[in-house]
N, C-alpha and C positions, 0 to 999 in steps of 0.2 A: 504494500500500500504506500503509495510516493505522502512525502511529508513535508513542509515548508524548509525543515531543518538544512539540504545542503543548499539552498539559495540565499545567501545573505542579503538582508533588507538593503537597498541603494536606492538613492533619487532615481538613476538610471535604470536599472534596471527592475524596480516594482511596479507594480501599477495597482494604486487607492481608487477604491471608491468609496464613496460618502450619502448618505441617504438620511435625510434630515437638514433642513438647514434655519434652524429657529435662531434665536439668539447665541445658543451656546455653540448649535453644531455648524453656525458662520462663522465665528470666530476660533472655533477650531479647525475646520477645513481650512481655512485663510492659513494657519501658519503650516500647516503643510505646503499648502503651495509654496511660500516664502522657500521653505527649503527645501524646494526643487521637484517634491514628488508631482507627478502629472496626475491630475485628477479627473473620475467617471459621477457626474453625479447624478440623483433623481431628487426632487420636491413636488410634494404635491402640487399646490401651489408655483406654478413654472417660473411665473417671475421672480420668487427668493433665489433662482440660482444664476441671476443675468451678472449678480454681480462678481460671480466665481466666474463665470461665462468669459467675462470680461479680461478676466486673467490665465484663462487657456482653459480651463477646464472645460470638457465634454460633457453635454446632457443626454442623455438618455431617457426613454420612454418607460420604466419599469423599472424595480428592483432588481426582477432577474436580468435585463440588460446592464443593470452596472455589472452585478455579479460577474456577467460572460466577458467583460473586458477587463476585469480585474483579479488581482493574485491575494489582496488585503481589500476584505469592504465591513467600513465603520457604518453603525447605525447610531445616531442620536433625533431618538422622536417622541411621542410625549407619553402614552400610557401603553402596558401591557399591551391593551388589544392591538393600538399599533405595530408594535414588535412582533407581536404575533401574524399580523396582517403582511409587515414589508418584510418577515424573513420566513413564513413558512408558511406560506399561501398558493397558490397554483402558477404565478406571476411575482414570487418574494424571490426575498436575495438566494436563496439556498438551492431553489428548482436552476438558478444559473452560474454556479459557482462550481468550477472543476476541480476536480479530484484534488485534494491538494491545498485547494484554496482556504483563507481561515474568515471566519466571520467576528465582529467587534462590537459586541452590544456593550452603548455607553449609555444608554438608556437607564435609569432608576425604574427597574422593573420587579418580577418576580423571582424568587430565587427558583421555583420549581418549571419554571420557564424558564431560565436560565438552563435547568440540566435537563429538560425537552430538547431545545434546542441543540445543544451539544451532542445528547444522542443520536438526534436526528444527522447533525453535523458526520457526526463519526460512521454512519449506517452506510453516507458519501461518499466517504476517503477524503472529506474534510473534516474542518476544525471549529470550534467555536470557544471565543469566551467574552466571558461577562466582566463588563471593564465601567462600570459606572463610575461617575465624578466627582468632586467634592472642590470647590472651590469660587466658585459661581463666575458672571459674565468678567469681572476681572480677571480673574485666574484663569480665564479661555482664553483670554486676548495676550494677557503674558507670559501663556507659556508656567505656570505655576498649579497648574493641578494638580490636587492628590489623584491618580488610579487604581482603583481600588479595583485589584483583575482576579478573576478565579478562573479554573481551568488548567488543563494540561500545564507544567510548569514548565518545562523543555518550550513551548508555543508564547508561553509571555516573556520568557527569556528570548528567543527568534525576535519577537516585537519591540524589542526595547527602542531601536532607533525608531522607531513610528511614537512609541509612548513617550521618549525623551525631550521630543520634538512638540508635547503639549502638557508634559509636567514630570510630578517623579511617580512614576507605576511601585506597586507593591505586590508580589503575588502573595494572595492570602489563603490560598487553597484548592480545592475542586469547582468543579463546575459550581454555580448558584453561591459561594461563596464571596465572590464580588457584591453582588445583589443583598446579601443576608449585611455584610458590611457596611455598605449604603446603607442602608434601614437604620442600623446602627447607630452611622454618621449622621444623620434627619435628628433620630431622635434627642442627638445631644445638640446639635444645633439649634433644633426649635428650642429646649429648656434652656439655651442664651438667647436667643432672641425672644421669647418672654420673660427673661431677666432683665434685660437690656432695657427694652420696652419700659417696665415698671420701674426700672433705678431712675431712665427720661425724664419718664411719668410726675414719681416720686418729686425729684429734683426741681423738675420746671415749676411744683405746687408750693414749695419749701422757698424759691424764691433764686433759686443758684442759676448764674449761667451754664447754660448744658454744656458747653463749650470745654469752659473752665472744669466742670463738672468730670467730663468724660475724660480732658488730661489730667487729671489731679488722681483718678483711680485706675488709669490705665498702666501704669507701670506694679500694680499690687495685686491682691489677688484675685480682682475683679474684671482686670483684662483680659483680652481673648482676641480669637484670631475675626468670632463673629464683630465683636466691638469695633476689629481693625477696619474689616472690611465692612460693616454697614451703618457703623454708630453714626460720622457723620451726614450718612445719605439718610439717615431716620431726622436728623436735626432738622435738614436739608427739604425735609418732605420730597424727596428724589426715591419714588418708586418705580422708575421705572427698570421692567423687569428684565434677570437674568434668570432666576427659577420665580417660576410666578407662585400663588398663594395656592393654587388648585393643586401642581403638582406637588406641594410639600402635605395637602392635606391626602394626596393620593399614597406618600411613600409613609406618612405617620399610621392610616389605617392597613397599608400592608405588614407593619411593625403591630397594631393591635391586633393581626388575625391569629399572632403565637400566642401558643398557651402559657404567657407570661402575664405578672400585672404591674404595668406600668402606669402605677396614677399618672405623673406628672405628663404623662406622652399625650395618655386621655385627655386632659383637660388643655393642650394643645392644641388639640386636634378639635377639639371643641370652638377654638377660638378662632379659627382656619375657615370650619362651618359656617359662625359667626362673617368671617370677612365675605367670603362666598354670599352668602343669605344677604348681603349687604351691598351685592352688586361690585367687589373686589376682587374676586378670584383672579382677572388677569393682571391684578397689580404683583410688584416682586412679593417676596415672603418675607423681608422684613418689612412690609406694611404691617405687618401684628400686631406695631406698635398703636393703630388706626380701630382694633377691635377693643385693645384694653382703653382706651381715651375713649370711645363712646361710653363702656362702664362704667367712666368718672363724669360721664353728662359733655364730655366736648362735642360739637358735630363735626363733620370735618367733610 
């Protein structure tokens, strides 16, 4: 059964394809191009990919038509079903992917879809793994994201110059183990960003400037990486999104279907509802700050 292993990843001689091109998966297709790799891409939506267009990249009619010109194809698209739809559909990336090929869901999906897919992947004499994100619309554009990759380890070691190229990958195990990590990463993220949210809150009622406020505790033990990156777009009321509100309520109730009990995730995810029922869902996901300020009577 051929394997990706004796062809070393090259600008030259790989060929990416990319399937998804929302906020996160334009700015990360973009720095692929920067260095060098040629790209095959699909969007629903045809006009999200004029601007990759614009810089060499190829479009394509279908999933499976990136698949059949490519050796690497990235998925970043918004729900499960999605995933399910552009990679194992009768027209998804898999029905066109040769023997060989490996598949890259960066998707915040399921873990049990995560190792469907691989199976399926493997049934091929291809590959798959689950490479979800952590970093948001900044961390895609800089080149700074965490990869949270599960799957064959020999195949994300293969990938590393494609992963290097949008942040630092970590393998964290089997198949769906990327996915299960994610969920992970969601849920300690939401409980800072309704920290954050409330210290704001707290602050702005008490009379301090936020400003002052957010440097004065950032260097202690209330800083954080969420702080880094969204404190002052929460000042800023600068929602505009890199993970919107919908998806972070979609990867906190994938984390509440374990049979674990995590108050504090629940009553995140309750707040998530709240922004959604509020007519927010496509705002970023630290708007949360937006669901606890109507609690304190603000409109906004």
């Amino acid at each position: 059964m051929e394997t990706p292993y004796p062809k070393p990843i090259t600008p030259i001689h790989t060929r990416v394809g990319w399937i998804g091109i929302g906020v996160m998966g334009m700015a990360m297709a973009m720095r692929l191009q920067a260095a060098g790799y040629s790209l095959t891409v699909y969007a629903r939506s045809p006009e999200k990919a004029l601007r990759l267009q614009q810089r060499g990249a190829r479009s394509a009619d279908s999933p499976a038509d990136v698949a059949r010109a490519s050796d690497v194809v990235f998925t970043m698209v918004g729900h499960p079903s999605d995933v399910r739809s552009v990679v194992l559909s009768e027209t998804g990336a898999l029905a066109g992917l040769n023997a060989g090929g490996v598949l890259v869901d960066c998707t915040s999906s399921q873990p049990s879809l995560a190792r469907e897919i691989s199976e399926a992947a493997r049934a091929k004499g291809c590959w798959a793994v689950d490479a979800p994100v952590s970093g948001g619309d900044v961390g895609a554009r800089d080149g700074k994201l965490a990869i949270l990759a599960g799957g064959d380890g020999g195949v994300v070691a293969w990938l590393r110059p494609l992963f290097e190229v949008l942040g630092k990958p970590t393998h964290v195990g089997p198949a769906g183990c990327g996915q299960s990590c994610k969920i992970g990463n969601q849920i300690v993220v939401g409980a800072n960003l309704m920290g954050l949210s409330e210290g704001l809150i707290f602050a702005e009622k008490a009379g301090l400037d936020l400003r002052e406020f957010m440097e004065s505790v950032a260097p202690g033990a209330a800083g954080s990486k969420v702080m880094e990156l969204f404190g002052t777009r929460m000042i800023e009321r600068d929602f505009r999104p890199g993970g919107v509100a919908e998806y972070m309520l979609k990867d906190m109730g994938m984390g509440l279907q374990d049979e674990v009990v995590l108050p504090g995730a629940a009553l995140c995810k309750e707040m998530y509802v709240s922004m959604i029922a509020n007519g927010d869902g496509k705002i970023a996901h630290h708007g949360l700050i937006t669901a606890i300020e109507r609690l304190n009577g603000k409109k906004n």
